[in-house]
N, C-alpha and C positions, 0 to 999 in steps of 0.2 A: 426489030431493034435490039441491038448489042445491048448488054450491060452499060458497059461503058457509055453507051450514046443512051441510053435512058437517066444514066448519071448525071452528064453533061447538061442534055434535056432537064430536065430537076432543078439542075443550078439557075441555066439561064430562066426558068421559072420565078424562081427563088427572088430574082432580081430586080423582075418586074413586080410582082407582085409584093407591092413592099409600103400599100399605102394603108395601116389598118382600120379605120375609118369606113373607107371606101370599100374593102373587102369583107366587112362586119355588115353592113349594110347589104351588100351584093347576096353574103349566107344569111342574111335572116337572123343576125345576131345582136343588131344595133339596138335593140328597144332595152329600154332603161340602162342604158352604157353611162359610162360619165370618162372624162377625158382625163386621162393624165399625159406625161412628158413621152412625146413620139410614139404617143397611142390612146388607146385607151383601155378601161376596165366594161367588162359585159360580165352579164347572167352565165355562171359557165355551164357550156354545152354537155358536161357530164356530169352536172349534177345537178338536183333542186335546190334553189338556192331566191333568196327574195335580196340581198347584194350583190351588186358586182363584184367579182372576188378573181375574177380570169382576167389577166393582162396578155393584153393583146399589145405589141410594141415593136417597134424596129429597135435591132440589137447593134451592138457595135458594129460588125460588121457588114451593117445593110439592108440585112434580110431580116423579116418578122420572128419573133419569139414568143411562143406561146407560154402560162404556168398561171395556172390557177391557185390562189393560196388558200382556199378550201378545201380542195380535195389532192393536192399536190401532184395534179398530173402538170407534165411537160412536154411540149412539141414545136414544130415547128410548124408553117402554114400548110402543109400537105396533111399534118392531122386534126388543122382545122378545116380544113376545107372535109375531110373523110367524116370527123363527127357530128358538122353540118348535114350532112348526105345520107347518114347512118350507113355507114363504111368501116370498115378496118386497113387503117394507113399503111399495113406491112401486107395484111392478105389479100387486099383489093388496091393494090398499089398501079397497077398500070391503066386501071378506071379511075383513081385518083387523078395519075399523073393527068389524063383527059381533061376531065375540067376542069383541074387548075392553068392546062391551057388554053381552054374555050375562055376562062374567066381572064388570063395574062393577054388571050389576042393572039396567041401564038400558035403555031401548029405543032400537033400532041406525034405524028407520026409511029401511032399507034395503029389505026382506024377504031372502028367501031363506036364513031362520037358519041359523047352524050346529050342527050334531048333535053330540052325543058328546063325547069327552074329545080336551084337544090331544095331538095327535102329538106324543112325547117329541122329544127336542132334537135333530137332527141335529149330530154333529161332526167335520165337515168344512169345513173353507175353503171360503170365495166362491169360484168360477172365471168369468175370469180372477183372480188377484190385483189389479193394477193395471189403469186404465183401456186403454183400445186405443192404443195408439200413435200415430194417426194422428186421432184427438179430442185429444190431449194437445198435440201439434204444431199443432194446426189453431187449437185456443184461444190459446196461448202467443203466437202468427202474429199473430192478431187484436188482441192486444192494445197499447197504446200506450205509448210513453215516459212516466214513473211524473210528468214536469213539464205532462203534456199536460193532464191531470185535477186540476182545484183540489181536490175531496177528500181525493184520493191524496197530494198535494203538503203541503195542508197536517197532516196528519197525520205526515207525513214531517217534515217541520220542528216539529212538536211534539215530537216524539222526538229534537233534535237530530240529525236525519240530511240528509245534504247531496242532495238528488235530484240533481244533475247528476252526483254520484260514485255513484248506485245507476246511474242511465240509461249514463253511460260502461262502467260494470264490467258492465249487463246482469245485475246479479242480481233485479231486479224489473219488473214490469210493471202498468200499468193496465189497468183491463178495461172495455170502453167500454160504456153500456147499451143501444146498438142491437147489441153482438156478438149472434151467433147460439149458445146456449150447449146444450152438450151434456148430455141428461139427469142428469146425476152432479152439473155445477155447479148443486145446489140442494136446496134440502128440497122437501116435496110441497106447497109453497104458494107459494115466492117463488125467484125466480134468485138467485145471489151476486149479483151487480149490485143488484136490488131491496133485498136486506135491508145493503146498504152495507156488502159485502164484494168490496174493488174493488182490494186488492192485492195482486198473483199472485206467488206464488212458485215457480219447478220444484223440484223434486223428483228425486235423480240416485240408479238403482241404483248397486251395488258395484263397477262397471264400468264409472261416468262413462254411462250414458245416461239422459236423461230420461227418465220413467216416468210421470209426474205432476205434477200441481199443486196448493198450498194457497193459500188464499182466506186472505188478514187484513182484521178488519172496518176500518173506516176512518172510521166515525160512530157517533156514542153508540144504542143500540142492547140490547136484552135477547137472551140467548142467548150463546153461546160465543166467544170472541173471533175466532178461524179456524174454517176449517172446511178437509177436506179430500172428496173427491171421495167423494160420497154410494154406500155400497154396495161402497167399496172399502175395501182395507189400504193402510196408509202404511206397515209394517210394513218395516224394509233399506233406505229410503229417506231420504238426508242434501240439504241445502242444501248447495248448494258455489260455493266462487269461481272463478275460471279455474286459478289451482293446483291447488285440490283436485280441482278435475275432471281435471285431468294427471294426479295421484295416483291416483284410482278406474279412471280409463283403462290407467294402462301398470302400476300394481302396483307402481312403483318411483323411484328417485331419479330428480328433474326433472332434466336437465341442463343448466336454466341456473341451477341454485342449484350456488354455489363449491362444493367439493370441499374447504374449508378450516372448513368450519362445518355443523353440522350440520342437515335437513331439520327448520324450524320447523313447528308446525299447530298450530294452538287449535279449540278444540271448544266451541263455543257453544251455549246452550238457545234455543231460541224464535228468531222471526221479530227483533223489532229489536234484539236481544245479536245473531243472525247479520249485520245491516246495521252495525250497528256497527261490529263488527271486520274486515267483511270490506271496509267504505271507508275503513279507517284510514291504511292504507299505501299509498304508492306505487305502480304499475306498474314504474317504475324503481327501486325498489330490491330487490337482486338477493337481501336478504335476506330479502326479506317472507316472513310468514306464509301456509300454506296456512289455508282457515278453513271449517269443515265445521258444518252448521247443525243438532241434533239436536232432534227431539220426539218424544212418546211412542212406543217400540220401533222408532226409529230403528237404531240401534246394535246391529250383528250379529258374527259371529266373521268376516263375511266383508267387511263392511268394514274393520275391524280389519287382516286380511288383507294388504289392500291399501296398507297403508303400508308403507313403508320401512325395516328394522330400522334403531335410533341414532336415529330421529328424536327430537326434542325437544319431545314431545305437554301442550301444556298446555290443563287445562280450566277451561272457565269457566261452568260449569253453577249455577242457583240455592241458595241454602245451606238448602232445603228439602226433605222428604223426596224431592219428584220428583227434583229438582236432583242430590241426594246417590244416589239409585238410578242415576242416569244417568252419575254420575262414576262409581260401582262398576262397572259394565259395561264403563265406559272403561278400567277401571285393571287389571282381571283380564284383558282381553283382549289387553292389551296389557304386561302385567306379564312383565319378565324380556328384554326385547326394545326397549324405548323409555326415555329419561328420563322420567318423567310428573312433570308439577306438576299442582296445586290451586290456582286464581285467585291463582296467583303465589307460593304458598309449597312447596317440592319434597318431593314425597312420594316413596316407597319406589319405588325403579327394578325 
């Protein structure tokens, strides 16, 4: 089978198998599920966990959508059917494609069937967690000042955002489409580059090192707006500015902020609320804001950690259930130790 016709194959998969219910149940994932809108929530299949925390759901257009909001992996049915199986969705993909068509009804025109019932869920983490170090580094290298790329650029100014003040601050990057990209940048058909996801972001553990990197699409486009390094956790991993990577690095007050006021930091959701505030301010002003960039299970006890007691922590997270999850994380973690505001209005210290 061609490329193309395993593609195809895939799709019409994709199509039938679109009932999650029935397909949680079929992999051995239904026990202690509980139901939400056009799916439900299970035990997620990569990680220990005594909640439901993995949504299992049909997505706008049709087809299943996987994303666990505990350990922030994402996929679609093929890598749930693979982690059921204890599989890898990209390296063991044409054994995948198999029974997901023994379980669709359909014929896999692969050969080589598969037998028997799937192996129940492994639950255990991916290892490593994050990509290797030295592909995270190598990509990041390659990549170009965010003014170099008219995509990048004009999407950037779509969103009000000034690229000469992302390119000076070095909180983004373009990603050229001759890079040479590392298995992880991509789904099992196109690079971040090909599917016009051309604006890179790092990604800093709780200790100021780069760990990774997320993909923002930058062109109209079907599919998810980012994406982040296929096969891995984004899971303790924040966007940060040159302050907040001081902050995550040393655990403690910067000292070039006065001694007369207290450690400011905003806590922003998403890729351009993090570009926003973190080109807002100055370099010279001595007051600025640290500015720390959160997406799903970003936010750990051990970033948290790593601020400063007294600082002056405001968030600016969406006024929607994710939005409001990610503030309560913010605010328990840091509750009894920090001022905390709410997009500007002060909540309970």
């Amino acid at each position: 089978m061609t490329l193309a016709q395993s593609s195809n194959r895939a799709d019409e998969i994709r199509r039938v198998l679109t009932d999650a219910r029935e397909l949680c149940v079929r992999l051995g994932l239904a026990e202690g599920a509980r139901p939400q809108s056009h799916g439900l929530f299970v035990p997620c299949p990569w990680h220990n966990e005594r909640t439901p925390s993995c949504s299992v759901r049909r997505a706008p257009d049709g087809t299943l959508s996987v994303h666990c909001f505990g350990c922030d992996v994402s996929g679609d049915v093929f890598d749930l059917i693979a982690v059921a199986n204890g599989l890898n969705s990209r390296r063991d993909f044409p054994r995948v494609l198999r029974i997901a068509a023994e379980l669709a009804g359909v014929p896999s025109d692969l050969g080589g069937a598969h037998r028997g019932p799937p192996i129940r869920a492994r639950r255990v983490l991916p290892e490593p967690r994050y990509p290797p170090v030295e592909d995270v580094a190598g990509l990041w290298a390659a990549c170009r000042p965010v003014g170099d790329v008219s995509e990048v650029a004009a999407w950037l100014h779509s969103r009000a955002l000034d690229a000469g003040a992302v390119e000076d601050f070095d909180l983004a990057r373009a990603l050229p489409l001759a890079a040479r990209l590392p298995e992880w940048a991509g789904s099992r058909w196109q690079t971040w580059g090909q599917a016009g996801y051309r604006l890179v972001l790092p990604m800093f553990d709780s200790h100021g090192v780069m760990r990774s990197l997320r993909a923002r699409r930058v062109v109209a486009g079907e599919g998810p707006k980012n994406l982040a390094p296929a096969g891995y956790r984004t899971g303790g991993l924040v966007m940060a500015d040159a302050l907040g990577r001081v902050l995550l690095t040393s655990g403690k007050r910067p000292e070039s902020c006065p001694e007369s006021v207290p450690v400011r930091i905003i806590v922003a959701e998403g890729e351009p609320d993090f570009l926003t505030w973190a080109t807002r301010f100055s370099d010279a002003d001595e007051t600025a804001p640290a500015v720390l960039g959160v997406v799903s299970g970003s936010w750990t006890s051990g970033i948290a950690e790593r601020l400063p007691d007294g600082a002056r922590v405001t968030i600016r997270t969406d006024p929607d259930d994710a939005g409001e999850r990610y503030a309560c994380a913010v605010f328990e973690s840091l509750r009894g130790r920090c001022t905390i505001l709410r997009g500007g209005l002060r909540g309970v210290a």
